[in-house]
N, C-alpha and C positions, 0 to 999 in steps of 0.2 A: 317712406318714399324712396324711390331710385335713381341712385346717382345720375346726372348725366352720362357718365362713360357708359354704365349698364346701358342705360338707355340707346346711345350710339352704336352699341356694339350687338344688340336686339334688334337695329334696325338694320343693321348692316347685314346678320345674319338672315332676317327674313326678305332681303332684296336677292341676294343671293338662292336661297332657297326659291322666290318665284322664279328667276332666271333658268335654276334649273331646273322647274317645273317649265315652263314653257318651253323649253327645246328638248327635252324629252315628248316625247309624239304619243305616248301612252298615258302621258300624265291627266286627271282630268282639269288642268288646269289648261290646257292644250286644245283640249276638246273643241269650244266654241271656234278658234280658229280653221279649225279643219272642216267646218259648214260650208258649203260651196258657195251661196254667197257671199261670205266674210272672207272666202280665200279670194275670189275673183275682184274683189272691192282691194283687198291689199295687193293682187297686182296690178290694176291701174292706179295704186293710192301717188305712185309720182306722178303722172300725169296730171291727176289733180291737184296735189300740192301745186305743181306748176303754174296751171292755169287759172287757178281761185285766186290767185293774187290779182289778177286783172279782172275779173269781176266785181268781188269785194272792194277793190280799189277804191274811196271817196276820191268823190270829186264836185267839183264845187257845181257845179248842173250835171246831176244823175243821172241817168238815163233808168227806164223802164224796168232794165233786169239789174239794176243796181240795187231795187230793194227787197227787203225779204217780205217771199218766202220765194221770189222768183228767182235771188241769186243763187240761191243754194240750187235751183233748180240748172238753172241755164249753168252755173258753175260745173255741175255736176254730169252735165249733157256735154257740155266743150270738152270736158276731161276723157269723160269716154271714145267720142269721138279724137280727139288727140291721140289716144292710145293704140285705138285701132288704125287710124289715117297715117299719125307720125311715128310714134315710137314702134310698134311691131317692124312695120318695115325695113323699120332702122336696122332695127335691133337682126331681122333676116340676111340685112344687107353687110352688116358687121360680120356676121356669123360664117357669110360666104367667104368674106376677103379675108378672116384671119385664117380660114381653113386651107385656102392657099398657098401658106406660108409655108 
């Protein structure tokens, strides 16, 4: 059997190694991210994070899109929508005033 250390230090090696498999862009560990829609899903994934919390949220009388499969739905519709309505524009609006600096 293998020491724990070995073991620690095989694992540490192979997290490192995906690490630098994934930011390497030729890697095919890479690959599946660079599918357009797994890119466009990871850039609204804040958005989403954001707003899945109020969805998912219990509560002690649920409401309608509180349960699944409708949360992940309507979760997932607010998100989108948040991205496009809030943060794009933000993020446009940022973009102007720092470049007037």
């Amino acid at each position: 059997l293998l020491s724990r250390e070995i073991i620690t230090v095989l694992r540490n090696v192979s997290i490192a190694g995906i690490i630098v498999g994934l930011v390497n862009n030729a890697s095919p560990l890479c690959r599946p991210f660079n599918i357009r829609w797994v890119a466009w899903i990871g850039s609204i994934s804040y958005s989403l994070y954001l707003w899945q919390q109020f969805i998912f949220w219990p509560t002690p009388r649920s409401l309608w899109f509180h349960w699944f499969p409708m949360n992940v739905v309507v979760a997932f519709l607010v998100g989108v929508v948040a991205h496009y309505v809030i943060e794009r524009p933000c993020d446009s609006l940022r973009d102007r005033l720092s470049y007037r600096r």
